[in-house]
Backbone as JSON Lines, residues from 0, in Angstrom:
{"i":0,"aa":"X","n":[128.1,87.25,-74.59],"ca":[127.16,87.18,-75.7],"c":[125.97,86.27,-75.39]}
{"i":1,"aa":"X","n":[126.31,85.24,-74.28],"ca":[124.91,84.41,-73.81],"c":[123.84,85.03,-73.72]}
{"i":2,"aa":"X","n":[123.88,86.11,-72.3],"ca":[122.91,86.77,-71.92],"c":[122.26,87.4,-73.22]}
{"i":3,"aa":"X","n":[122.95,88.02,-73.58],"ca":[122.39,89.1,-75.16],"c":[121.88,87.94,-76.1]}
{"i":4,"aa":"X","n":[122.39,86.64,-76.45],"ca":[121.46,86.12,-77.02],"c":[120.04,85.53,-76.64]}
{"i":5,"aa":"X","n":[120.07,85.6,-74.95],"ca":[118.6,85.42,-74.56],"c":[118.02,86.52,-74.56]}
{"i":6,"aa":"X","n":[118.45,87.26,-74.51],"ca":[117.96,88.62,-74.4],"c":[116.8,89.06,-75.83]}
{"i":7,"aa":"X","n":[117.44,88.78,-76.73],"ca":[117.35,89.0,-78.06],"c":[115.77,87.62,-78.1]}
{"i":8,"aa":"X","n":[116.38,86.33,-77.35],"ca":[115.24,85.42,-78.12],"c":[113.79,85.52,-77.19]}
{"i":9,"aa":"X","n":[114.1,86.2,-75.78],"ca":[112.79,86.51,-75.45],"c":[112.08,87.79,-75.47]}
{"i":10,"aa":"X","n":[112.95,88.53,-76.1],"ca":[112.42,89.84,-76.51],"c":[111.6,89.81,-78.04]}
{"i":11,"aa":"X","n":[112.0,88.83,-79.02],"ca":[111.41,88.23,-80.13],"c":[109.87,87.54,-79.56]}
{"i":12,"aa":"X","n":[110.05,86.76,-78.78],"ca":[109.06,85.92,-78.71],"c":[108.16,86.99,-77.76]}
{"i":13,"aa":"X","n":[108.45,87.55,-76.56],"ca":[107.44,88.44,-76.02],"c":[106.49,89.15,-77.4]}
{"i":14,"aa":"X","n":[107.25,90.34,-77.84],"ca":[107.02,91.15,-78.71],"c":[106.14,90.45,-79.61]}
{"i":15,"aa":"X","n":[106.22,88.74,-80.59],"ca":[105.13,88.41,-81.31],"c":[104.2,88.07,-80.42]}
{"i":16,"aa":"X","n":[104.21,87.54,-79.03],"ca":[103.29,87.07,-78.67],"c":[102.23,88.55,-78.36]}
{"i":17,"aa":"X","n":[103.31,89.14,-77.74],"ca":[102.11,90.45,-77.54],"c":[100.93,91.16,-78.2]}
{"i":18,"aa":"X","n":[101.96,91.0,-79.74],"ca":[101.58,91.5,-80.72],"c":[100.16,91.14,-81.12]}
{"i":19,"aa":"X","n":[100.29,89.94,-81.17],"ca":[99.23,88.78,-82.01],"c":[98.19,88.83,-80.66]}
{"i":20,"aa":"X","n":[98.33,89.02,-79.45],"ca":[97.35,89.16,-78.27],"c":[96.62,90.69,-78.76]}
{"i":21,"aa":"X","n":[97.26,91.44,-78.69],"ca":[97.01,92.77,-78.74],"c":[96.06,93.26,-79.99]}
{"i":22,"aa":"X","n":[96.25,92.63,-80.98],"ca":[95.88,92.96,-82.4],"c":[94.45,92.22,-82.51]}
{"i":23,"aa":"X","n":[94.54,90.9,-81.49],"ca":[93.21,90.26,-81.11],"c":[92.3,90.68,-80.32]}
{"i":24,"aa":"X","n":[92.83,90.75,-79.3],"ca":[92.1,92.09,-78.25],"c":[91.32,92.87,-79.13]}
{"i":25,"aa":"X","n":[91.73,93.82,-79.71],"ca":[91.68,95.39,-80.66],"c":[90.63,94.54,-81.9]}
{"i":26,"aa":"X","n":[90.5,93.35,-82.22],"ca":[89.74,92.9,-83.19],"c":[88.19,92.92,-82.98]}
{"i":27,"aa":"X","n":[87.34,94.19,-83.66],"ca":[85.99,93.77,-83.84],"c":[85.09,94.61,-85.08]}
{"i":28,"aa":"X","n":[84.13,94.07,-85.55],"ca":[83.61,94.23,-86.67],"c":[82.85,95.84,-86.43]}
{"i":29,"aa":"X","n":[82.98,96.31,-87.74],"ca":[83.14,97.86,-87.97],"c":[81.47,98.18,-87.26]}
{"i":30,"aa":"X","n":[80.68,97.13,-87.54],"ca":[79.14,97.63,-87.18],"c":[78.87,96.8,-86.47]}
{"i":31,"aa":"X","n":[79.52,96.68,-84.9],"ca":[79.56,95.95,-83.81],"c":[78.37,96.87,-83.1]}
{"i":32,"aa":"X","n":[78.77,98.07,-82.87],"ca":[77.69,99.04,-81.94],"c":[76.44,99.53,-82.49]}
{"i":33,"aa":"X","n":[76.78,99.24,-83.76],"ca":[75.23,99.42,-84.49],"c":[74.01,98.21,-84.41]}
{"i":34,"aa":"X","n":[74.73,97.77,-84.83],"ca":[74.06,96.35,-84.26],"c":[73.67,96.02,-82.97]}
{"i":35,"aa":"X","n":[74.33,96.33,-81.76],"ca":[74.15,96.01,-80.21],"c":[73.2,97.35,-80.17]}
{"i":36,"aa":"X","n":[73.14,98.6,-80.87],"ca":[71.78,99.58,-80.74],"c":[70.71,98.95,-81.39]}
{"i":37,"aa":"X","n":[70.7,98.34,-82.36],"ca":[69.65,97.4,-82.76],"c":[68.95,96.58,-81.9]}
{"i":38,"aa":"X","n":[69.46,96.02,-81.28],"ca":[69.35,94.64,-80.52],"c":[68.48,95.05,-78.85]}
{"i":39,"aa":"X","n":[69.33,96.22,-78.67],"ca":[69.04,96.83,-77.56],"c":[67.63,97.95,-77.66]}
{"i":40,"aa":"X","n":[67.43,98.62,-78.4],"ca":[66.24,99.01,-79.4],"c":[65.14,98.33,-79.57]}
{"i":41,"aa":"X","n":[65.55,97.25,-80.2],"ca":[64.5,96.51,-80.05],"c":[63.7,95.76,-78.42]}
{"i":42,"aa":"X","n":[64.83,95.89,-77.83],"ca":[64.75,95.23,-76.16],"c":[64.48,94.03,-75.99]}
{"i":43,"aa":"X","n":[65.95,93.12,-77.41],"ca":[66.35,91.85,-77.24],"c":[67.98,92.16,-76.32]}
{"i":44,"aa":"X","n":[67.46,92.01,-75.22],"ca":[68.88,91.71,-74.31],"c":[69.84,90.63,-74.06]}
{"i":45,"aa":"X","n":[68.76,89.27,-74.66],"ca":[69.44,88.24,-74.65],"c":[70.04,88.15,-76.28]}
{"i":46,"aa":"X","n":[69.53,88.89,-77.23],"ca":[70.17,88.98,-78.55],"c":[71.65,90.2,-78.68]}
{"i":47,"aa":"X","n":[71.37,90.93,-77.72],"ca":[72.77,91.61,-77.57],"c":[73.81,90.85,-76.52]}
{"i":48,"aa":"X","n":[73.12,90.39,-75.78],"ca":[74.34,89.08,-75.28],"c":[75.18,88.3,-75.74]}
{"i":49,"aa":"X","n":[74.13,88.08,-76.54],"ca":[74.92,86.56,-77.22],"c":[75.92,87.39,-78.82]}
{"i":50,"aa":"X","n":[74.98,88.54,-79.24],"ca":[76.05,88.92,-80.15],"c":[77.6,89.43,-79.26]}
{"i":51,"aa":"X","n":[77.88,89.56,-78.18],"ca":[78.92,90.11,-77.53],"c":[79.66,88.69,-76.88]}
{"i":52,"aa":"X","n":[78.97,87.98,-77.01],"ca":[79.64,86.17,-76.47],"c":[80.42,85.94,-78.0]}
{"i":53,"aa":"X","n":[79.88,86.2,-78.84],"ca":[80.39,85.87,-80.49],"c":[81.15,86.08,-80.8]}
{"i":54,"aa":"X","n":[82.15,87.49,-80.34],"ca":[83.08,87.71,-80.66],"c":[84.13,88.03,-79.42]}
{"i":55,"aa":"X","n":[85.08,88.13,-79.5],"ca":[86.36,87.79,-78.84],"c":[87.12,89.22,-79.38]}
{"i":56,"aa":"X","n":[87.73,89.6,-78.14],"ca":[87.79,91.21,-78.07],"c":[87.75,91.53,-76.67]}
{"i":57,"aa":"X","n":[87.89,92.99,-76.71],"ca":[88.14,93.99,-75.67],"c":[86.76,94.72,-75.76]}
{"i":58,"aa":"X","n":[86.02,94.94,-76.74],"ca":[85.14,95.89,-76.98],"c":[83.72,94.88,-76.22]}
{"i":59,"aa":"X","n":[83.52,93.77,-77.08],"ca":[82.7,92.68,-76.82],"c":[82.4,92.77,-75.42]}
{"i":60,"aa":"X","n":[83.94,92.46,-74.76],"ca":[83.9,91.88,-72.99],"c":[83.33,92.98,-72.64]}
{"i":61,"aa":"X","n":[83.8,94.14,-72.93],"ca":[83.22,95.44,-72.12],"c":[81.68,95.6,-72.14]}
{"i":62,"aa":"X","n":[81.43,95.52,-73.29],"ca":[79.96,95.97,-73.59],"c":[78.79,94.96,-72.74]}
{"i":63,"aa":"X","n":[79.83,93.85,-73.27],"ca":[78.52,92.51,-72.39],"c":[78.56,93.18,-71.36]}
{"i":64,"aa":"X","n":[79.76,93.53,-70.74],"ca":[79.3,93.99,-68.88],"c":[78.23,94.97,-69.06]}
{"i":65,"aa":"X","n":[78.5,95.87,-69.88],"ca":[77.44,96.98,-69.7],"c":[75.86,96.19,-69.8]}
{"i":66,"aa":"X","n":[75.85,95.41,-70.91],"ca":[74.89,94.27,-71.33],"c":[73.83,93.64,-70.31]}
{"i":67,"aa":"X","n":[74.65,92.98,-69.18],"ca":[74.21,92.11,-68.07],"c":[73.92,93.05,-66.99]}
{"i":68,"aa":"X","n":[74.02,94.34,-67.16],"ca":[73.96,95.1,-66.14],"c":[72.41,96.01,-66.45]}
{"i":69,"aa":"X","n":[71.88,96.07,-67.92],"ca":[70.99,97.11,-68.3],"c":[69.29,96.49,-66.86]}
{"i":70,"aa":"X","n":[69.05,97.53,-66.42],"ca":[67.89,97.93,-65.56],"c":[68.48,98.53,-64.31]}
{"i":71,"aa":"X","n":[69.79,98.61,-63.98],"ca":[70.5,98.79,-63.23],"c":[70.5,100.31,-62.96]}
{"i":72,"aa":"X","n":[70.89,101.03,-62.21],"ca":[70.92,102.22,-62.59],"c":[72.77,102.94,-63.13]}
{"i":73,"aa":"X","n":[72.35,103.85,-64.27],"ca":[73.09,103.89,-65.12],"c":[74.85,103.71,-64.68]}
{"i":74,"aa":"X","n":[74.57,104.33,-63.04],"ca":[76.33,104.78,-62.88],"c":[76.73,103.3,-62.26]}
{"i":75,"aa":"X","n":[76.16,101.87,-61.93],"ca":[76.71,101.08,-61.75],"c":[76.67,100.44,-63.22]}
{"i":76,"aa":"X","n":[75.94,100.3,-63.79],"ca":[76.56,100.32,-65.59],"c":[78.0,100.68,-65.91]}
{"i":77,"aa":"X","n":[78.05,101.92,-66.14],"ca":[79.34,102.65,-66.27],"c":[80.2,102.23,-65.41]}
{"i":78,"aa":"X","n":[80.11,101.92,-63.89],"ca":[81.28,101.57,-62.66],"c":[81.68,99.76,-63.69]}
{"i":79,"aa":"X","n":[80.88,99.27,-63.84],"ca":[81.47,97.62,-64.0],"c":[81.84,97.78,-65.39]}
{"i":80,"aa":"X","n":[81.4,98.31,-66.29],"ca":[82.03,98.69,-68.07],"c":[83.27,98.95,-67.37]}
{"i":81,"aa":"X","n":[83.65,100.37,-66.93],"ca":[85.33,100.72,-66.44],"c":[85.71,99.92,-65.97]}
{"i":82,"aa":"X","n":[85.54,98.66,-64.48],"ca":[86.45,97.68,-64.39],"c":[86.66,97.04,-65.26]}
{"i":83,"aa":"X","n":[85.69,96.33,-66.13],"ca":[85.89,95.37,-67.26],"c":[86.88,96.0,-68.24]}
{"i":84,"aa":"X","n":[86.87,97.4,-68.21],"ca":[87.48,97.73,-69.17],"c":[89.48,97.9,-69.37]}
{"i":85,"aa":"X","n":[89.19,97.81,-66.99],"ca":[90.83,97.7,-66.43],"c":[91.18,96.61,-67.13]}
{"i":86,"aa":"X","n":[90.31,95.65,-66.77],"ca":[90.59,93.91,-66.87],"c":[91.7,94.23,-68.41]}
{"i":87,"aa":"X","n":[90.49,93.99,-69.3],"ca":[91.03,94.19,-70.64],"c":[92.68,95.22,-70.86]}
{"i":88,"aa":"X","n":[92.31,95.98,-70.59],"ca":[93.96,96.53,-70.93],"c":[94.98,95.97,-69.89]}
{"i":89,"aa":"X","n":[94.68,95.33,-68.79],"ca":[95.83,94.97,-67.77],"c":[96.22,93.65,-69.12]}
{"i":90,"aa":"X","n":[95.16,92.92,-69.09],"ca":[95.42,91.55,-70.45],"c":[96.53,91.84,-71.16]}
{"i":91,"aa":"X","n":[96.34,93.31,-72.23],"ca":[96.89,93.5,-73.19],"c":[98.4,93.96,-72.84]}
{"i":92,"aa":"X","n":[98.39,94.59,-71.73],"ca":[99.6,95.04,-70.67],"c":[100.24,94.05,-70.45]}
{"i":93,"aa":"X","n":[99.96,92.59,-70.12],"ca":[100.61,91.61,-69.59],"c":[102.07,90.99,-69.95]}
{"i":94,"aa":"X","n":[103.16,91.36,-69.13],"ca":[104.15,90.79,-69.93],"c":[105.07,91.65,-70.63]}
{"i":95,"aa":"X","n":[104.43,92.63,-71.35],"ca":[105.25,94.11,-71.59],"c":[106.45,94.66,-70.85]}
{"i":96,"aa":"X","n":[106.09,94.24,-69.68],"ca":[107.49,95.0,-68.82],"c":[109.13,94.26,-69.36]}
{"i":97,"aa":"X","n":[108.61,93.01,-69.49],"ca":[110.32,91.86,-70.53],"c":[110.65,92.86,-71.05]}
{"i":98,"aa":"X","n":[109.72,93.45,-72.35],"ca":[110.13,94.47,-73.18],"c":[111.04,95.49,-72.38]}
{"i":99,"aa":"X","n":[110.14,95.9,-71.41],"ca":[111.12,97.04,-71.05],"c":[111.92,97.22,-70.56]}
{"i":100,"aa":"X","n":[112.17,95.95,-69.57],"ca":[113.41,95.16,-68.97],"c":[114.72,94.93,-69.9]}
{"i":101,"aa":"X","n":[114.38,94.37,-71.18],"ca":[115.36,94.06,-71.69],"c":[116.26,95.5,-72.4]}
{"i":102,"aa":"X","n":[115.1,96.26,-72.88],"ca":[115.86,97.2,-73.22],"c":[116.63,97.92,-72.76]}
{"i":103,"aa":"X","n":[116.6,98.19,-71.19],"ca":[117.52,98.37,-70.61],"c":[118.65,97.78,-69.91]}
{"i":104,"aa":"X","n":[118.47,96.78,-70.2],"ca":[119.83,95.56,-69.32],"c":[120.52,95.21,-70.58]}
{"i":105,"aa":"X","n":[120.01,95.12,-72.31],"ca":[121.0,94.63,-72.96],"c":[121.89,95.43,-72.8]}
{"i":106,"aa":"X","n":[121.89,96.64,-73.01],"ca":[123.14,97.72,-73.14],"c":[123.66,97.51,-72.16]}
{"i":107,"aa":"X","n":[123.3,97.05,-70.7],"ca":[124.2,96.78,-69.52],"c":[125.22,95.89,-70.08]}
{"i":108,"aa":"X","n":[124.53,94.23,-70.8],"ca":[125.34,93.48,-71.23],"c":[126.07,93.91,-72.16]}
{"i":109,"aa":"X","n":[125.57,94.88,-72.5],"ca":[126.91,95.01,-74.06],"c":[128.2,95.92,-73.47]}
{"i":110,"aa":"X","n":[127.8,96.5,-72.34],"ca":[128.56,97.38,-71.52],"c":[129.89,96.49,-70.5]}
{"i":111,"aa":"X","n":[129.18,95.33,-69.88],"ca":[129.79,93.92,-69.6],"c":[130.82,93.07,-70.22]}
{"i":112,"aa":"X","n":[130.3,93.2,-71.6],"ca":[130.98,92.76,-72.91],"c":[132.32,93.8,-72.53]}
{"i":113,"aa":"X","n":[132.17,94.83,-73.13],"ca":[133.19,95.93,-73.19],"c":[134.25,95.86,-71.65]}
{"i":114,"aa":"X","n":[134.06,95.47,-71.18],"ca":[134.88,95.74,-69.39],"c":[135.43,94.19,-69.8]}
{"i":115,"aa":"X","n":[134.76,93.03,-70.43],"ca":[135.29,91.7,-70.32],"c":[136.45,92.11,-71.51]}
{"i":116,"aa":"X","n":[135.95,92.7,-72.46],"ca":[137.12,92.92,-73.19],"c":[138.2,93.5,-73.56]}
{"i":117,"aa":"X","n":[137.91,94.61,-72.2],"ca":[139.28,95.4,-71.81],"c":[140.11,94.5,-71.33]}
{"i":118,"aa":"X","n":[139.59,93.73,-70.27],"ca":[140.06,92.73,-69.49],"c":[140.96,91.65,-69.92]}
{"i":119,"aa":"X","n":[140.61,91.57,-71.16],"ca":[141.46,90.32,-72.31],"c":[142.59,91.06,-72.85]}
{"i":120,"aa":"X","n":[142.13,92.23,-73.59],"ca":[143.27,93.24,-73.65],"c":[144.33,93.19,-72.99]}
{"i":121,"aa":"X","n":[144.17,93.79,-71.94],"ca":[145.28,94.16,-71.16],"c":[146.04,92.99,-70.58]}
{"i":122,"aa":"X","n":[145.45,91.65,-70.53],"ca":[145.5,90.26,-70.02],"c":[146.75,90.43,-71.44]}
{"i":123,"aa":"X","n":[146.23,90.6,-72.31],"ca":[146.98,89.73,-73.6],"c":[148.44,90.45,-73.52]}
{"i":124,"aa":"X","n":[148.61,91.98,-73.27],"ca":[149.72,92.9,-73.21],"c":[150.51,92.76,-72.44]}
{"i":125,"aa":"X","n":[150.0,92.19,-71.18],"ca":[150.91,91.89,-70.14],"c":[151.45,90.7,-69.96]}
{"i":126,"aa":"X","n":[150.92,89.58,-70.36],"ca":[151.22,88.27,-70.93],"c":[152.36,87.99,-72.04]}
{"i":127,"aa":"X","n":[151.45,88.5,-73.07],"ca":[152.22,88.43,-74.35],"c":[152.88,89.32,-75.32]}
{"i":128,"aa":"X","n":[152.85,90.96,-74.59],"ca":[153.77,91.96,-74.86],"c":[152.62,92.65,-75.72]}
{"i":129,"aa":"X","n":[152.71,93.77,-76.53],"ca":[151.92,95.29,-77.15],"c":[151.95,94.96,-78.44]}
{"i":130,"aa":"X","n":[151.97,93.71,-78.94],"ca":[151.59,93.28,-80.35],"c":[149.62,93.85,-81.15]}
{"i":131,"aa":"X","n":[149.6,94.03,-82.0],"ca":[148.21,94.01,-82.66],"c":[147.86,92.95,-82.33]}
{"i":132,"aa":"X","n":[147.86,91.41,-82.92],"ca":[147.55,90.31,-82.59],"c":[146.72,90.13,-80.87]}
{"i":133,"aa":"X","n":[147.8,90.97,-80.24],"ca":[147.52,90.79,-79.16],"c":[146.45,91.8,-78.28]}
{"i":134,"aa":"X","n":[146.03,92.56,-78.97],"ca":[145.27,93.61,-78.75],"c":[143.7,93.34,-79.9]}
{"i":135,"aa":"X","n":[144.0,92.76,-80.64],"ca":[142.93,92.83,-82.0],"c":[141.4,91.88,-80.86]}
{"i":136,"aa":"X","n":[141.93,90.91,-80.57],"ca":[140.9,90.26,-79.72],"c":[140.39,91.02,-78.6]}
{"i":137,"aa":"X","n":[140.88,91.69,-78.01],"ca":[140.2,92.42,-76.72],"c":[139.57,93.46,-77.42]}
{"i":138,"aa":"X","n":[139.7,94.17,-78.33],"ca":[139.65,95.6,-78.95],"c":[137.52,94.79,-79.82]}
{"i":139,"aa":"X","n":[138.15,93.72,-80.38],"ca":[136.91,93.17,-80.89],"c":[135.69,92.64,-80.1]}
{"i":140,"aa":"X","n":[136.04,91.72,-79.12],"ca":[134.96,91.42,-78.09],"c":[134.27,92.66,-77.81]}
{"i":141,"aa":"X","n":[135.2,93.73,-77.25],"ca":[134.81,94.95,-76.69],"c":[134.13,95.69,-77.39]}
{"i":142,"aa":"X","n":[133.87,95.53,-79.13],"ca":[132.88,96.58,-79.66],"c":[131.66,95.56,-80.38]}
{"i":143,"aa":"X","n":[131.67,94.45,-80.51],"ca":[130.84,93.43,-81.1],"c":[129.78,93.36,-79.6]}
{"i":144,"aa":"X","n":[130.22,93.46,-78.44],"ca":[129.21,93.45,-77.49],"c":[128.57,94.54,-77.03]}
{"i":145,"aa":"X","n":[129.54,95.93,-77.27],"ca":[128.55,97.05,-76.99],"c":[127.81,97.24,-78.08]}
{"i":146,"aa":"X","n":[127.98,96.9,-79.36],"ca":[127.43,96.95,-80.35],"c":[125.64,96.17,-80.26]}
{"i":147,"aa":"X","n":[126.17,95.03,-80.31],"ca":[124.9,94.01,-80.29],"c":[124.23,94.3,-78.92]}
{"i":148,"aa":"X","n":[124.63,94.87,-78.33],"ca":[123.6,95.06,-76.68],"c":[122.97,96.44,-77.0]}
{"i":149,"aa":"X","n":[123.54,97.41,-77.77],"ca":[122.95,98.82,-78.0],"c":[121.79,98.39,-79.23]}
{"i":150,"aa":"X","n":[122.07,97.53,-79.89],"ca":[121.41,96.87,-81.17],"c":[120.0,96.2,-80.62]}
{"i":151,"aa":"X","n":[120.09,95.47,-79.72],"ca":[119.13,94.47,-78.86],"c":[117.88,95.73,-78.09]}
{"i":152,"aa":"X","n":[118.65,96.51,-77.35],"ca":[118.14,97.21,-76.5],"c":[117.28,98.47,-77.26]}
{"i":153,"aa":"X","n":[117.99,98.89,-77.89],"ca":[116.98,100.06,-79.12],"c":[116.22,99.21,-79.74]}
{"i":154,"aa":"X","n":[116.14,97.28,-79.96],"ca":[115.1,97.37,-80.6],"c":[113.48,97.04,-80.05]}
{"i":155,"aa":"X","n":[114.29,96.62,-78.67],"ca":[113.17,96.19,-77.69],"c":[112.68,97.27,-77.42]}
{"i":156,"aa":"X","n":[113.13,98.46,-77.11],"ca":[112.81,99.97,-76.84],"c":[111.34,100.4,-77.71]}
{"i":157,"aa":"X","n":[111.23,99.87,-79.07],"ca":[111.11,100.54,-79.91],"c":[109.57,99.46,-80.02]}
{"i":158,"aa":"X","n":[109.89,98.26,-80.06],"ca":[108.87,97.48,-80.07],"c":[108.18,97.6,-78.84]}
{"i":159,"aa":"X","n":[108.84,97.99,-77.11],"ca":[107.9,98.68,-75.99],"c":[106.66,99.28,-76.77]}
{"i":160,"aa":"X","n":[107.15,100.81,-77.02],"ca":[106.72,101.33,-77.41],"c":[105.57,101.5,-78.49]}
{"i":161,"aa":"X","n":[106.0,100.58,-79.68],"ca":[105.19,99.96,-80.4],"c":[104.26,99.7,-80.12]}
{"i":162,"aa":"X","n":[104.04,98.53,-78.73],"ca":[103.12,98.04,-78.59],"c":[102.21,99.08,-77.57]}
{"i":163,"aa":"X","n":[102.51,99.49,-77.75],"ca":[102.35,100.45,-76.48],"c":[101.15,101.16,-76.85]}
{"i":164,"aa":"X","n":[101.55,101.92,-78.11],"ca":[100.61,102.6,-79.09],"c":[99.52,102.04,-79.78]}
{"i":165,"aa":"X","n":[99.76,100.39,-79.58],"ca":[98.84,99.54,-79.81],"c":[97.37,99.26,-79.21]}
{"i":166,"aa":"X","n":[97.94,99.26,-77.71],"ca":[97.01,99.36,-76.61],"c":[96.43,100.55,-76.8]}
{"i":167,"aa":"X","n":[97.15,101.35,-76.62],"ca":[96.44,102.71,-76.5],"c":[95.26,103.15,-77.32]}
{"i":168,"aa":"X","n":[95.67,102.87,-79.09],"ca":[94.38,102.97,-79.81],"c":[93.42,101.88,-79.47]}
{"i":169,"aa":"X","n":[93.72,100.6,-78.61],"ca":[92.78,99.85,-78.69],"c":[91.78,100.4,-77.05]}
{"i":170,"aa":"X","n":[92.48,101.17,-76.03],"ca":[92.07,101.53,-75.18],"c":[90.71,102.7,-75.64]}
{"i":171,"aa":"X","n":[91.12,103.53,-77.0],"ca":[90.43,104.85,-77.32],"c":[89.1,104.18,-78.1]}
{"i":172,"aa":"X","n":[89.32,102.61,-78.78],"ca":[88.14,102.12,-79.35],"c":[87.67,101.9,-78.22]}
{"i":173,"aa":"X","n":[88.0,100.88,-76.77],"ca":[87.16,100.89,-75.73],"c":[86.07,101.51,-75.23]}
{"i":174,"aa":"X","n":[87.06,102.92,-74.9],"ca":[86.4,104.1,-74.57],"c":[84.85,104.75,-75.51]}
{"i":175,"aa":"X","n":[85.5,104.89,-77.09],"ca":[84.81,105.58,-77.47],"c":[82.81,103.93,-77.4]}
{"i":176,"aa":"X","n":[83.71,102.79,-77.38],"ca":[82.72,101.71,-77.86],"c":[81.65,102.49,-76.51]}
{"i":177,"aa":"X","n":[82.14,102.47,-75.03],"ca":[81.5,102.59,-73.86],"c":[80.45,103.8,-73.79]}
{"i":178,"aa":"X","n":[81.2,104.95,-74.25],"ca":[80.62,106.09,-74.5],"c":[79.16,105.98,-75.04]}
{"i":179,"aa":"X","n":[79.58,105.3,-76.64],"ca":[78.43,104.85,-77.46],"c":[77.23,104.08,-76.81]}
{"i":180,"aa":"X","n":[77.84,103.47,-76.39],"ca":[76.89,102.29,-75.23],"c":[75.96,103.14,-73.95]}
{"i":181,"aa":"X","n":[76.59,104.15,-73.22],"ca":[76.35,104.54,-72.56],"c":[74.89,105.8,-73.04]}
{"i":182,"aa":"X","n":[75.35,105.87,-74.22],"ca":[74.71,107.0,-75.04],"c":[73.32,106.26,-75.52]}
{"i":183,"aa":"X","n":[73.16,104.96,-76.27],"ca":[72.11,104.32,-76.41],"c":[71.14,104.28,-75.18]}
{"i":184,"aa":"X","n":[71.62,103.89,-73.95],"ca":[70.77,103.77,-73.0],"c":[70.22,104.77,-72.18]}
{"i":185,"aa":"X","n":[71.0,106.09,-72.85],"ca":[70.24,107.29,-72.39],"c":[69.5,107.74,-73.42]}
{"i":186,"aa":"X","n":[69.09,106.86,-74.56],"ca":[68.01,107.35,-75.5],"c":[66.49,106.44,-75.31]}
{"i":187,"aa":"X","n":[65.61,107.94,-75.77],"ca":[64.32,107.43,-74.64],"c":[63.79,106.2,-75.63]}
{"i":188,"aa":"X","n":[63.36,105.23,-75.11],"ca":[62.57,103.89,-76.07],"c":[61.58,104.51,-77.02]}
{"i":189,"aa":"X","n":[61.58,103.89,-78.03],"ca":[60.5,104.47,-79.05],"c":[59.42,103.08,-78.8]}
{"i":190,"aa":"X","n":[58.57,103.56,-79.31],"ca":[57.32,102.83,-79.17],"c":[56.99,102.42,-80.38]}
């Protein structure tokens, strides 16, 4: 039950920490790109800078790259937005694998559990003869640990995943933010 209770307390603590990373990442104001077309429109570059220094995000980091890059020609724009944009989801990625680690090793442990508690079982029968008493303890270890390890492991499974779907919509705001970005600077300057 050791292992499964670490199991359980760093699969808790991954999962909020991820969470609260991830949900920060994914955090930016609804008229972020309207504003950086403003800014850029107008052909304040150092005013779309600094609005992308302001906020803290995945969208922000990306765009500044695109940002520090404008006179450039367009496809090394786009080449350093996409790394910046690896950067950012490797961030949000970071650490995720615990998740997925655990979900598959608790059930090992709860599986561990079950073999330790055959083991007591049959210890107790041959010891102390084919009593209940003497069977009730092996019979219990043996389903309280496959239990709580199948319990542990579906929930880390589930929170993987979770977060998973997290990234992902925050990957599709990325994308669509870059697109947008990419789209402003192929519109001709007005005078």
């Amino acid at each position: 039950m050791i292992p499964l209770g670490l199991c359980s307390i760093i699969a808790i603590y991954v999962f909020v920490e991820r969470f609260l990373a991830i949900r920060k990442s994914g955090k930016t104001p609804q008229d972020f790109m309207l504003r950086i077309n403003d800014k850029i429109k107008e052909g304040n570059i150092k005013g779309a800078e600094s609005l992308c220094k302001n906020y803290e995000g995945a969208i922000p980091a990306v765009i500044l790259k695109g940002v520090n890059r404008i006179g450039k020609p367009i496809d090394h724009i786009e080449k350093s937005m996409e790394n910046a944009g690896k950067l950012e989801v490797y961030k949000m990625e970071k650490h995720l694998g615990i998740l997925s680690t655990i979900a598959g090793i608790a059930p090992m442990f709860g599986f561990l559990g079950t073999i330790a508690g055959m083991i007591i079982l049959f210890f107790n029968i041959q010891h102390q003869g084919f009593e209940i008493k003497n069977i009730a303890g092996g019979i219990y270890t043996k389903m309280v640990t496959s239990a709580v390890g199948l319990i542990i492991g579906l929930l880390a499974y589930v929170a993987y995943n979770y977060l998973n779907a997290m990234i992902n919509k925050n990957v599709n705001k990325i994308e669509t933010a870059s697109t947008e970005f990419l789209d402003i600077l192929h519109q001709p300057a007005h005078a």
